[in-house]
C-alpha distance (Angstrom), angle and dihedral (degrees) to the residues before:
residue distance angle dihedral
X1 . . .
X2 3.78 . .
X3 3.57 123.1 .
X4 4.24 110.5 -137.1
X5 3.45 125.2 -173.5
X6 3.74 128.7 -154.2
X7 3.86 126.7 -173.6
X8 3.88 133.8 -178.2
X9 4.19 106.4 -130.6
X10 3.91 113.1 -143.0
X11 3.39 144.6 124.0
X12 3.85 97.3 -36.8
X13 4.06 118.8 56.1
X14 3.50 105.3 177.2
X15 3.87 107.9 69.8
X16 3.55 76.4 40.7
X17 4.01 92.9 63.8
X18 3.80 91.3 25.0
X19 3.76 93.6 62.1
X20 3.97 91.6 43.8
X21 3.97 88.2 52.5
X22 3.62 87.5 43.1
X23 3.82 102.0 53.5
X24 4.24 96.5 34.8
X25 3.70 97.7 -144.7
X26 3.24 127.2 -165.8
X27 4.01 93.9 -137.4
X28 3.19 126.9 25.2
X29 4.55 125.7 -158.5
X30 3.67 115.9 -171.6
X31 3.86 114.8 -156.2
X32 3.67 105.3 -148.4
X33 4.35 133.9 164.3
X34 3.94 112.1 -152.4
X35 3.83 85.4 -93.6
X36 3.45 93.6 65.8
X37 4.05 106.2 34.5
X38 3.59 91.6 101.9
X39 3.78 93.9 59.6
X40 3.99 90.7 46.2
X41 3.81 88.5 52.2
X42 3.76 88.5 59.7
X43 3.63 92.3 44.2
X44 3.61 88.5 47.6
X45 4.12 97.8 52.0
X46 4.42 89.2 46.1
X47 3.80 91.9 55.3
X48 3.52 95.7 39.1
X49 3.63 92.6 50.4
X50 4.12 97.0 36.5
X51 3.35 103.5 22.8
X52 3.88 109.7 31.8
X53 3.24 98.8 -152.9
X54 3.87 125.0 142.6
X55 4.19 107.9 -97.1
X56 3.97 122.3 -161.0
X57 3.68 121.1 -179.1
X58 3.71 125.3 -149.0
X59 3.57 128.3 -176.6
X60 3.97 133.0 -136.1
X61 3.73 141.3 -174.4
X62 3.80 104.4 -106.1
X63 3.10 99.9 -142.9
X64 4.11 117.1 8.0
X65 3.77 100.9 112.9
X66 4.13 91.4 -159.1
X67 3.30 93.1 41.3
X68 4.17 97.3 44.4
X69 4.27 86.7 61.1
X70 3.61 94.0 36.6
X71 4.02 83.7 58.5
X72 3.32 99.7 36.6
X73 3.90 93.1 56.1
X74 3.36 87.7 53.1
X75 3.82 93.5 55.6
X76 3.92 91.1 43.4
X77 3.89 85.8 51.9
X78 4.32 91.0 49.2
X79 3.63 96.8 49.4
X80 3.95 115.7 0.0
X81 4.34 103.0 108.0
X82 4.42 134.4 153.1
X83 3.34 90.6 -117.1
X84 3.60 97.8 62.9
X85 3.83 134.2 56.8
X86 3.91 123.1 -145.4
X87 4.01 139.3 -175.0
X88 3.96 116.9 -155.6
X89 3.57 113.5 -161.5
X90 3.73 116.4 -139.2
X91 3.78 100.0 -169.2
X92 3.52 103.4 95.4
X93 3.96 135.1 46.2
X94 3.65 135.0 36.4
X95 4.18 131.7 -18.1
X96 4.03 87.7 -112.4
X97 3.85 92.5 43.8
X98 4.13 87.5 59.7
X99 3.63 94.6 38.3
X100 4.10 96.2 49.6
X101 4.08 94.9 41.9
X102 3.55 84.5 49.2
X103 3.75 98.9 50.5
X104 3.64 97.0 39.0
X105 3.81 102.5 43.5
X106 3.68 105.6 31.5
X107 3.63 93.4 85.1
X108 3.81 94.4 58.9
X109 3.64 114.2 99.8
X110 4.11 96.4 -146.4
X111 4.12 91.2 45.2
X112 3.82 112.7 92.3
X113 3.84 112.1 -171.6
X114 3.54 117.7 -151.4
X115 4.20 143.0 -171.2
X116 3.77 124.7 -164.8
X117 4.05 118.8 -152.8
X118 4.26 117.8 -144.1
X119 3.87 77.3 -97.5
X120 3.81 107.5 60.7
X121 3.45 95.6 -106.3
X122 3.96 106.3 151.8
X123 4.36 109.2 -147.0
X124 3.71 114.1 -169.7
X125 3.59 96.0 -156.0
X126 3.64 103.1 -160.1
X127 3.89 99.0 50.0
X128 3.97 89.2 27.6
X129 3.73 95.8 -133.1
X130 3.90 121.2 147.5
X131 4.00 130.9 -159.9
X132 3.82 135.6 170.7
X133 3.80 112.0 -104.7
X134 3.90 106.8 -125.3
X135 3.71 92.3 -157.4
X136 3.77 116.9 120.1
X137 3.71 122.6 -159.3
X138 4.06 123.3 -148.7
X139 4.05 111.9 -126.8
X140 4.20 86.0 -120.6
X141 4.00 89.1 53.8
X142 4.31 87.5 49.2
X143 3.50 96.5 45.2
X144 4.38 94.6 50.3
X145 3.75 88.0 44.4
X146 3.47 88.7 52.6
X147 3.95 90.7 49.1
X148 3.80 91.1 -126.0
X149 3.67 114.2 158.1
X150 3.91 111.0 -94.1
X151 3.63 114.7 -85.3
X152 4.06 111.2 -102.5
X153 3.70 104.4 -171.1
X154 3.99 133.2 11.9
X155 4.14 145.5 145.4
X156 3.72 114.2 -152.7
X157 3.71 124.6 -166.1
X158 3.79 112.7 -117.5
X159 3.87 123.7 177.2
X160 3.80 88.8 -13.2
X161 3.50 99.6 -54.1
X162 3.94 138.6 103.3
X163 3.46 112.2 -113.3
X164 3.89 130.8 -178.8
X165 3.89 112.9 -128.6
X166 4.26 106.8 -136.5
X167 3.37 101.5 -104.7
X168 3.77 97.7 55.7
X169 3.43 127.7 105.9
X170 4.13 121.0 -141.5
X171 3.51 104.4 -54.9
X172 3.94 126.8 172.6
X173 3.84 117.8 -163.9
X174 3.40 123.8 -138.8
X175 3.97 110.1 -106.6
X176 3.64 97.3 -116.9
X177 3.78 93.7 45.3
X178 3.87 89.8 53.6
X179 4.00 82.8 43.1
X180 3.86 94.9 59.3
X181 4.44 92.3 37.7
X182 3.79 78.2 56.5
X183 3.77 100.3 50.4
X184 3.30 96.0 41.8
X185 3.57 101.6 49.2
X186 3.81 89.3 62.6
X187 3.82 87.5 63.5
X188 3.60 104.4 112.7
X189 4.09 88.3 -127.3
X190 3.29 97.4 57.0
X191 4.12 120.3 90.1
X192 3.79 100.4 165.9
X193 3.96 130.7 27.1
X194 4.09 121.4 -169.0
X195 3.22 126.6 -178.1
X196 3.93 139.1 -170.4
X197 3.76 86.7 20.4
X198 3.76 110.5 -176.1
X199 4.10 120.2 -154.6
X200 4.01 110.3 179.3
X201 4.42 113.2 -131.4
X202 4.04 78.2 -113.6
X203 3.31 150.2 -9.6
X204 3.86 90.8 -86.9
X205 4.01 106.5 36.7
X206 3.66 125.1 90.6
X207 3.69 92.4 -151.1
X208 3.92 114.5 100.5
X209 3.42 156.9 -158.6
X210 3.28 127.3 -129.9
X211 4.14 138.4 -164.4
X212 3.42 120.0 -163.2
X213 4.11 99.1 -140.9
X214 3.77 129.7 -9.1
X215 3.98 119.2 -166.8
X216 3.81 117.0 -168.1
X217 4.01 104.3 -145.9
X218 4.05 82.6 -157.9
X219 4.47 81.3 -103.5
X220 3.41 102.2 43.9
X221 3.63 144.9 9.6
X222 3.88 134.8 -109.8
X223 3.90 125.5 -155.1
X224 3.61 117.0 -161.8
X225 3.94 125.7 -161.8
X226 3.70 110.4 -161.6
X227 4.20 119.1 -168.5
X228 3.90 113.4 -177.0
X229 3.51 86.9 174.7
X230 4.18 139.3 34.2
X231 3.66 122.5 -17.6
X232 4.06 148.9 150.8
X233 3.65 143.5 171.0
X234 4.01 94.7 -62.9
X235 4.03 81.5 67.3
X236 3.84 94.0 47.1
X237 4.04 89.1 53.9
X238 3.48 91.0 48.6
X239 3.88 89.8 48.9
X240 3.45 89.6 56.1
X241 3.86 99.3 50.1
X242 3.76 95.0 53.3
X243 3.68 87.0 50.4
X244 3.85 100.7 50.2
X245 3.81 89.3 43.1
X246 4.06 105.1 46.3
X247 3.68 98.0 17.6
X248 4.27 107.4 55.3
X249 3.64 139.4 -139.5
X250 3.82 106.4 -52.7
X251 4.39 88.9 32.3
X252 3.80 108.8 131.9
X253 3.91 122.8 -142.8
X254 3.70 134.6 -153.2
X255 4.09 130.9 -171.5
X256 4.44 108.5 -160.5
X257 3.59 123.2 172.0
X258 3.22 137.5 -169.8
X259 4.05 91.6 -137.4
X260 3.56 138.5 47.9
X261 3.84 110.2 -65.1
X262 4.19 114.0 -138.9
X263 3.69 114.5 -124.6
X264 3.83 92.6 -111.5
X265 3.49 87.5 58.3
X266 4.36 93.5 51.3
X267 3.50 85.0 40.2
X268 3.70 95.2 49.4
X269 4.55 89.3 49.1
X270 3.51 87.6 44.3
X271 3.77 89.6 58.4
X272 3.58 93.2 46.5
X273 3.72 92.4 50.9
X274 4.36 92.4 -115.4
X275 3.85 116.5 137.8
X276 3.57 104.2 -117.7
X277 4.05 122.2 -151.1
X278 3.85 135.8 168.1
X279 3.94 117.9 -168.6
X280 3.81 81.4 -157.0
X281 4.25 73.9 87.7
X282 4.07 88.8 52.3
X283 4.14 86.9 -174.3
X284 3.62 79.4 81.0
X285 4.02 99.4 57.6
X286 3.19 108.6 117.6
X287 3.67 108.1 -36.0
X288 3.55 96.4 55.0
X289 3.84 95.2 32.8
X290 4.29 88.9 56.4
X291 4.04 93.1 44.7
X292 3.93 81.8 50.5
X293 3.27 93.1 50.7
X294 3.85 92.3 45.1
X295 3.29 95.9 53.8
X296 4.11 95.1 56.2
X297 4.05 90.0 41.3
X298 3.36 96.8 73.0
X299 3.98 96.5 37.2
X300 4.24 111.5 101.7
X301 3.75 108.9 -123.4
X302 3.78 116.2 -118.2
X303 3.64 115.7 -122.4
């Protein structure tokens, strides 16, 4: 008995990739529209290189009801047999893509149709059972699923100390950043820290971007800005660009500072859905900080 795999290709890659490294098919189809092709190439390429698994693409309407079952038959006809059991993940791709796997498949005994939350949280939604996906992700691995540009420059934090990675040039942190990488990579969710990490506007310009602190959870990421010295709600905004642009969908963002933060300022994170901390308040270092932290983890990101 073969095990094959078939995922729905939107908007959102990695429960996509997660439940494919999860389940260890043996084959693997990725439904994709035009839209989304370039997302299912970068799919295909991480679990052809990690996972070696055999990867088929098919393409569907996105949004042609008649046409969507009229294709979908046709796939069920090519490659649906007894002898073989198969999970479709629902997570991904359009409304009419979920609705028409759903309706077409649910009634076959050897078909298990699944959905996977921002936190790794597997739902089999025809016998309604939930588990925890044990399935870490490296930060390299999110960022090229994500199709952000390739990392130029970046220390990391590894067994409490500050290393360089090899392709860096000198860099010196600031003290407070390396302060914060620190702290947080004591927090028992964290299982890599990065900091100063460098993404160039393109592949071509020499101008970059810079984060502060990133901390992979081992589901999801975490981008930290850190300001020591002035700041306002023009920083916050910028914050939050570099974070929905390099960091995906389910990526998590805080704002700490080493002053007092204004309430425009609080109000402005709040309204961009970024944890805001000052250790100006040190109640909140690290106890506070982590259960802050906690408590946005686990939360689903709206879109």
């Amino acid at each position: 008995m073969k095990h094959i795999h078939i995922a729905l290709i939107g908007g959102q890659i990695y429960p996509v990739y997660l439940g494919i490294a999860d389940e260890q098919p043996d084959k693997v189809i990725l439904v994709h529209s035009e839209e989304s092709k370039p997302e299912a190439k970068r799919i295909k390429q991480e679990v052809e290189r990690n996972l070696q698994a055999k990867v088929l693409s098919q393409s569907l309407s996105p949004v042609d009801v008649p046409q969507i079952f009229h294709q979908i038959q046709a796939l069920s006809e090519q490659i649906i047999t007894p002898d073989n059991a198969y999970t479709i993940n629902l997570t991904s791709g359009t409304k009419p893509w979920s609705i028409a796997f759903y309706h077409y498949f649910s009634p076959m005994p050897n078909v298990k149709l699944i959905y996977i939350d921002q936190n790794g949280c597997i739902s089999d939604l025809k016998t309604l059972e939930s588990r925890l996906s044990k399935v870490g992700l490296d930060m390299d691995l999110i960022f090229r699923l994500n199709g952000t540009p390739s990392i130029v420059e970046y220390e990391k934090i590894s067994d409490g100390r500050l290393e360089k990675c090899p392709i860096a040039k000198e860099l010196l942190a600031k003290w407070f950043e390396r302060y914060i990488a620190k702290l947080l990579y004591q927090w028992k969710w964290s299982k890599e820290v990065r900091l100063n990490v460098k993404f160039p506007y393109s592949e071509q310009a020499k101008v970059k971007n810079e984060i502060d602190v990133i901390v992979n959870s081992g589901n999801r990421l975490l981008f930290v800005e850190c300001k020591s010295g002035g700041f306002s709600p023009i920083d916050v905004d910028k914050f939050r660009t570099v974070v929905k642009n390099y960091g995906g969908m389910a990526c998590k963002a805080l704002f700490i500072t080493y002053k007092p933060m204004t309430q425009e300022v609080l109000e402005k994170c709040a309204d961009s859905g970024i944890v805001a901390c000052s250790i100006a308040d040190h109640n909140k270092v690290p106890g506070e900080l982590y259960q802050m932290l906690e408590e946005e983890l686990f939360k689903i990101n709206k879109k």
